[in-house]
C-alpha positions in Angstrom: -55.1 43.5 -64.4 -58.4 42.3 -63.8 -61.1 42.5 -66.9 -64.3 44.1 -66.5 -66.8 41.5 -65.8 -70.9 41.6 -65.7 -72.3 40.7 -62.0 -74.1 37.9 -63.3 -70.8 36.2 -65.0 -72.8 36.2 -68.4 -76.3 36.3 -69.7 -79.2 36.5 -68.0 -81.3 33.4 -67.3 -83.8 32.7 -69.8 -87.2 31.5 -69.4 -88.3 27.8 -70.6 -89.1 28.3 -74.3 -93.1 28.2 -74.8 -94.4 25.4 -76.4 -95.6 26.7 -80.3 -99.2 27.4 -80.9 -99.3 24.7 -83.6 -98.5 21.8 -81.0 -100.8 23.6 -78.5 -103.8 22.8 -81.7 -102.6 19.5 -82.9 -102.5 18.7 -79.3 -105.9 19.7 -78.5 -107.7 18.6 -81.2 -106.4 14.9 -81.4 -107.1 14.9 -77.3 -110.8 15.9 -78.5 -110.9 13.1 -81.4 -109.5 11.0 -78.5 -112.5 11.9 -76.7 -115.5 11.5 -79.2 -114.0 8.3 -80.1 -114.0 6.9 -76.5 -117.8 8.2 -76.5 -118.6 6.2 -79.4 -117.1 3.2 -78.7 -118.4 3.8 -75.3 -122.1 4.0 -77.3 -121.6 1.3 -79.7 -121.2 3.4 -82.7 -118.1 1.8 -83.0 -115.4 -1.3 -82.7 -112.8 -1.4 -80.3 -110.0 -2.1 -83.0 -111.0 1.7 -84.2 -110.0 2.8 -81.0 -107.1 0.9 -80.8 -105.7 1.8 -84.3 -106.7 5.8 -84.2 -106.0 6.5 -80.8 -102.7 4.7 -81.0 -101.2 6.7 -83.7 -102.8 9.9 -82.7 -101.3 9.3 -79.4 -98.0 8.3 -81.1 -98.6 11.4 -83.4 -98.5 13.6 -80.5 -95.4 12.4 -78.8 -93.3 12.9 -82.0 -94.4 16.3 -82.3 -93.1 16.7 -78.6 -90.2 14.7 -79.1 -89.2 17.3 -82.2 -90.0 20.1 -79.7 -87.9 19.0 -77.1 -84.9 18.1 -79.4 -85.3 22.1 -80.4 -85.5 22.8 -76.6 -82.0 20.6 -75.9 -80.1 22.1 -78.6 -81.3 25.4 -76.9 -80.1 24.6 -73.4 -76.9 22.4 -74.6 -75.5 26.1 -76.4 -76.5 27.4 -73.0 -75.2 25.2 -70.8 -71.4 25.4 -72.9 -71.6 29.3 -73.2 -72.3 29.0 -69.3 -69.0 26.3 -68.5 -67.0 28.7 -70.8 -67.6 31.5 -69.0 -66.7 30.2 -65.2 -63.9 28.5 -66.7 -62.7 31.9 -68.2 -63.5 33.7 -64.1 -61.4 30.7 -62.8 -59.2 31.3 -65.0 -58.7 34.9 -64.6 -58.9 34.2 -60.8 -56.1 31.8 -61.0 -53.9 34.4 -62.9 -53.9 37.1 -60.6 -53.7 35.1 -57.2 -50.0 36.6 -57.3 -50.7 40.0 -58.8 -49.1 42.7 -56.2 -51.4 45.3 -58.2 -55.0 43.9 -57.6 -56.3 44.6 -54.4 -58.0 42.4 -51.9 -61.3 43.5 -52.6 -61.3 43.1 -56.4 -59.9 39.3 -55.8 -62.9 39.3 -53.6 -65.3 40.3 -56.0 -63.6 37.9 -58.8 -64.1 34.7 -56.2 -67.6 35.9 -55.6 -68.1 36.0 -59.7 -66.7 32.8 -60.0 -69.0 31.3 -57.6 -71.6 32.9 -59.4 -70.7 31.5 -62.8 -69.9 28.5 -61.6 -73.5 27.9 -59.8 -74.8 29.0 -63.1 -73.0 26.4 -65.2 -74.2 23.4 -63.3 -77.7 25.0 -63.1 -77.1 25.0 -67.6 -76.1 21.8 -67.1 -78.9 20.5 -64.8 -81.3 21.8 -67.5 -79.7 20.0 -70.1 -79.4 17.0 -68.5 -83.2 16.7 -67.5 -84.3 17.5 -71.1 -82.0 14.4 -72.2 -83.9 12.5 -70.1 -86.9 13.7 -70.8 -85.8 12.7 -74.8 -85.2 9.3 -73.7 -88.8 9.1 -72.2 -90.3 9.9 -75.5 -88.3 7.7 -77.2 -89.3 5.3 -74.9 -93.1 5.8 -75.1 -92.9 6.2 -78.7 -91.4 2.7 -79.7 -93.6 1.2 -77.2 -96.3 2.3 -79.3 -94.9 1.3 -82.3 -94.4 -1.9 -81.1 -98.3 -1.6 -79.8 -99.1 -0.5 -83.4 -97.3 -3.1 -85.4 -99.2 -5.9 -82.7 -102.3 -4.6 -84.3 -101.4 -6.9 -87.5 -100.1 -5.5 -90.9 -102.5 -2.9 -92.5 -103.8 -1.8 -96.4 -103.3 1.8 -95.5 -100.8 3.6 -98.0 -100.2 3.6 -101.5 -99.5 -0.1 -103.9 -98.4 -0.9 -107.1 -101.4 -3.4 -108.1 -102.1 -5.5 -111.8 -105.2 -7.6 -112.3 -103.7 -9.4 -115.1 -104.0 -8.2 -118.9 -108.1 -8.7 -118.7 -108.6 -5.8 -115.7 -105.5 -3.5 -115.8 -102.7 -2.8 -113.4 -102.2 0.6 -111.7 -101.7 1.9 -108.3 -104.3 1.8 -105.4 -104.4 4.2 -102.1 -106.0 2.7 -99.3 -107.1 4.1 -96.0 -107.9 2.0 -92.9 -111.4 2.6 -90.2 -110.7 -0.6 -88.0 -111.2 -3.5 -90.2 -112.5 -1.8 -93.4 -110.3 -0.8 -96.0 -111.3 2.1 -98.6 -109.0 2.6 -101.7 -109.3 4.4 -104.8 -107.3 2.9 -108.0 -106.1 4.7 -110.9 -104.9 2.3 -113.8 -102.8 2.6 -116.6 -104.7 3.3 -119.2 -106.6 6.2 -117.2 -109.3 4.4 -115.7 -110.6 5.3 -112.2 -112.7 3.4 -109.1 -113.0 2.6 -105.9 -112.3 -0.6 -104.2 -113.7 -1.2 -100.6 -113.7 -4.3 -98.4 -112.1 -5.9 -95.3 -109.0 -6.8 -93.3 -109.1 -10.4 -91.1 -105.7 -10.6 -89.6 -103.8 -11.1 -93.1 -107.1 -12.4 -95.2 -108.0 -9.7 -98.0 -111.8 -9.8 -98.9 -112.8 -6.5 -101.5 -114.8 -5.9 -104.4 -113.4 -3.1 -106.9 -115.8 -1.0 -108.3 -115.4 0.0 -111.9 -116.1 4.2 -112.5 -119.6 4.2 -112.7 -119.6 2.7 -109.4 -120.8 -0.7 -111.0 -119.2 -4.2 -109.5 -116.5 -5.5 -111.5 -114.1 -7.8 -109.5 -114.5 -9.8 -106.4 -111.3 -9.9 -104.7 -110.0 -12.1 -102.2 -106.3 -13.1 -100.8 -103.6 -12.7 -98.2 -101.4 -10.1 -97.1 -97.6 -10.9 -96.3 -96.4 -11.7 -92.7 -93.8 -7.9 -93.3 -97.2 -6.3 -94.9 -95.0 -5.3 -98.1 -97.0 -7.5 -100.3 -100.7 -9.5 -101.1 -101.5 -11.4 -103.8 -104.9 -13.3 -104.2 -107.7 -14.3 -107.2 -110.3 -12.1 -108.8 -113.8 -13.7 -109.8 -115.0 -10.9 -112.2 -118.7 -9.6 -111.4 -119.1 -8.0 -114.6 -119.4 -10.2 -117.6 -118.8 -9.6 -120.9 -115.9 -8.3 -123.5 -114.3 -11.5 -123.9 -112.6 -10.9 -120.9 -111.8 -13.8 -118.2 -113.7 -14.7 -115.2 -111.3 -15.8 -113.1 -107.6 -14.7 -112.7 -104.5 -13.8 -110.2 -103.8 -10.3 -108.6 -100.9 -9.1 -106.9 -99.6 -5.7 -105.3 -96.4 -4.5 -103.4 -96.2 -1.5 -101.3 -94.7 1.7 -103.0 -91.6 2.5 -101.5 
């Protein structure tokens, strides 16, 4: 006998899932920052190589977020799209089993081929859906390493978090840096509890700062190279402030915390 069946073959269609309100703000603000930044270069307030560097990974930023709301979106429609090819494969099924039935009537084998038609227009429409959002994936992975790639072409950069020793005369520590174009701001903490700034410049790989000791005096002048991979620097120090029986001269090095 023939199973009860809805007259859509399964669920309902649902609507495209709305984008969440949290994307919608990132979204706009970092389009706005976009915005102002473009004015001011546009002014001369600033450099070019800000623009490139912010706008690039706020751009990049943004894509991710969509790429992680898009991967939500294809798990979404890939569940849909199976529950939709299970369901006309059950009707064809069902179909297929009562062709021969003496009991079923004309009509109702009418109404099951009508059904299955149904279902099965439904399951490539699942499909479809799916499909395109794969695609759609592949664009944003696409877009995204491009502007990695753009990124990394930029040159290697301070910004993050090092492992850094001045020798046995000035401490060793950790230092946080944070890039604005060329200049590089970075706050140390040593081991022994002392805290300061440090605040200079990035040439291609050439490292020119001066650390600040914390009352802001001048302690170090600090100069050297950054590796090709940007995973280490090393360089000399010419100490600014005299005094203590300390050196005047000496080596530095730092490597990226993992």
């Amino acid at each position: 006998m023939l199973k009860p069946i809805s007259s859509d073959g399964g669920q309902a269609p649902q609507s495209a899932p709305a984008i969440p309100a949290r994307l919608l703000r990132f979204a706009s603000v970092a389009a706005l920052n976009t915005a102002l930044i473009c004015v001011a270069v546009t002014c001369g307030f600033v450099s070019p190589a800000l623009v490139q560097a912010q706008s690039l990974e706020s751009l990049r930023d943004i894509e991710a977020l969509l790429l992680e709301q898009r991967l939500d979106d294809y798990g979404d429609a890939d569940r849909r799209a199976r529950t939709a090819e299970s369901q006309y494969r059950e009707l064809r099924q069902q179909l297929s089993g009562v062709l021969g039935d003496s009991e079923v009537q004309l009509k109702q084998l009418r109404a099951l081929e009508a059904q299955t038609s149904l279902a099965r227009e439904k399951a490539y429409l699942r499909d479809r859906e799916a499909t395109d959002l794969r695609h759609e994936i592949y664009s944003y992975l696409e877009r995204i390493g491009a502007m990695d790639s753009a990124i990394a072409a930029l040159g290697p950069r301070l910004s993050g978090t090092w492992s850094i020793d001045f020798g046995d005369d000035f401490g060793a520590g950790t230092v946080t840096f944070r890039m604005s174009g060329d200049r590089a701001n970075g706050t140390y903490r040593l081991t022994n509890g002392a805290l300061g700034q440090i605040r200079g410049e990035l040439i291609g790989r050439n490292i020119d700062l001066v650390r600040y000791g914390p009352g802001g005096n001048s302690q170090l002048q600090v100069r050297g190279r950054l590796s090709v991979n940007g995973q280490t620097m090393n360089g000399d120090w010419v100490a600014t402030e005299l005094g203590g029986g300390r050196n005047t001269i000496g080596k530095w090095t730092a490597q990226r915390a993992p």
